[in-house]
C-alpha positions in Angstrom: 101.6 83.8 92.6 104.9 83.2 94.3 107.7 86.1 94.8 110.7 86.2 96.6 112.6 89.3 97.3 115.5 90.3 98.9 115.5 93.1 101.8 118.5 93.4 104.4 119.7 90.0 103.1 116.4 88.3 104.8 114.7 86.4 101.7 110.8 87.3 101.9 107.9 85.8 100.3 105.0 86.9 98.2 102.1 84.7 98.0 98.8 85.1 96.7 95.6 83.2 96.0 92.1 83.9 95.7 89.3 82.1 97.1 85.7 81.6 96.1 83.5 81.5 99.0 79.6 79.9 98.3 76.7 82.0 98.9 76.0 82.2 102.5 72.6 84.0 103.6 72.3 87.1 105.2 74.4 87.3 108.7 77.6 87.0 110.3 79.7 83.5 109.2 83.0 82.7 110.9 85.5 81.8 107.7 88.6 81.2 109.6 89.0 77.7 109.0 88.5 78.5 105.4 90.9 81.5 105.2 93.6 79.1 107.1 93.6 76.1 104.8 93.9 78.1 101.9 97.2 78.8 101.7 100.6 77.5 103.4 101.9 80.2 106.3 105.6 81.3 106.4 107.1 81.5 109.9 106.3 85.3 109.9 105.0 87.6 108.6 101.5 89.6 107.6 98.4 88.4 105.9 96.3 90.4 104.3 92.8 89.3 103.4 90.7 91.1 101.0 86.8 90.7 100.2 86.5 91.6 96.6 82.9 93.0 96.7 81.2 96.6 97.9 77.6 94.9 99.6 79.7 92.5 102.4 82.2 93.0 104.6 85.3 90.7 106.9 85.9 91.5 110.7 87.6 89.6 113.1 85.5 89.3 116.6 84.4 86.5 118.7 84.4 83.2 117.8 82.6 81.2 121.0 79.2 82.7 121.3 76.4 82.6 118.3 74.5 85.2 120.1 77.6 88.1 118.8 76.9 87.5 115.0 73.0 87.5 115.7 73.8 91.3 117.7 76.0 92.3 114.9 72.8 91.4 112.6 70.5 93.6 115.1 72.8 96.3 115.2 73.9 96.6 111.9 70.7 96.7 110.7 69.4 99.9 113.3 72.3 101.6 111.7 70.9 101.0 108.0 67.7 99.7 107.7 66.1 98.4 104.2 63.5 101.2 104.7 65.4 104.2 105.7 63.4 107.1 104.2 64.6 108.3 100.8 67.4 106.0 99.8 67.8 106.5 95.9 70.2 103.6 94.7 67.9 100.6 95.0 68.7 99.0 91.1 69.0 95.5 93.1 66.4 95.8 95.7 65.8 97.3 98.9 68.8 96.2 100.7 71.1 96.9 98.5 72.3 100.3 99.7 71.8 99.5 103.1 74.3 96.5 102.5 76.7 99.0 100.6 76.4 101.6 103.7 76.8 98.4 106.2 79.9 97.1 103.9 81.9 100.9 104.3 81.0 100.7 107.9 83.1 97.1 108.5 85.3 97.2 105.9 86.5 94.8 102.9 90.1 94.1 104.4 92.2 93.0 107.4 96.1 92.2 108.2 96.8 90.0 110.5 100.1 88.9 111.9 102.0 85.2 111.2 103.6 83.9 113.7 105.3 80.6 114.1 103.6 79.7 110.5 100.0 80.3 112.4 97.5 83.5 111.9 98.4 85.0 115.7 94.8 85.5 116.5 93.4 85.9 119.9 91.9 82.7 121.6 88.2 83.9 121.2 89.2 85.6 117.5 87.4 84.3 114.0 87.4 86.0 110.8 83.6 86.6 109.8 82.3 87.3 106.6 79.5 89.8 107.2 76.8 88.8 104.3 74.5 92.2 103.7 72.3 90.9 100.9 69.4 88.8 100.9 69.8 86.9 97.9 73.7 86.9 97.7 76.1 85.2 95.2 79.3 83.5 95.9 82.1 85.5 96.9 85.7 86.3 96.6 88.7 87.0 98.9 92.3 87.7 97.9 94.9 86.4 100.5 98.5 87.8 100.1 100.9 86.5 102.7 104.3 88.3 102.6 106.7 87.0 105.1 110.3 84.5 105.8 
């Protein structure tokens, strides 16, 4: 989808794709290259990226050292274990409330500014997609760029 409007006699532009992601297992996966050679950057502007499911989650933290997604898996799963005591809505297995619970906690969505037609991310900045399930399908993100 392509739009252009009008505002203050700047043109802007409205761009939107979605993606389909493979299954990746259970853990923390930098997607930045993926999310960057989707779609074609205007000069500036905002980009929104949105995961289109309610058991994952997309962050943006380090990008360097391996050892932060394996943490985020270690922490993430203190928070909301598979057996926590008396969890009711387990129709897909055990982890699926605690991937629910764990997907609230990081979030589905994330602007990020454009700047000079690049995603102005810091130098040690990736977009992660945070997997909850065990046995995960593919997934989807929306990108909408709006910008000049």
């Amino acid at each position: 989808m392509l739009n252009i409007f009008n505002v203050c006699n700047i043109k802007m532009i409205v761009k939107q794709i979605e993606i389909d992601l493979p299954p990746y297992p259970r853990g923390f996966h930098i997607i930045t290259d993926t999310v960057i050679s989707s779609i074609k950057f205007p000069k500036t502007g905002i980009c929104n990226v949105f995961l289109n499911h309610t058991s994952a989650g997309i962050t943006i933290n380090e990008n360097a050292d391996p050892d932060v997604r394996h943490d985020f898996e270690l922490f993430m799963n203190k928070i909301a274990p598979e057996d926590l005591e008396r969890i009711r809505h387990t129709y897909e297995g055990p982890d699926d409330m605690p991937a629910h619970i764990k997907s609230s906690i990081i979030g589905q969505s994330l602007s990020i500014p454009i700047t000079d037609h690049r995603l102005k991310l810091g130098t040690w900045q990736g977009i992660y997609l945070c997997e909850f399930r065990n046995q995960a399908r593919g997934r989807k993100l929306s990108i909408t760029v709006i910008g000049n």
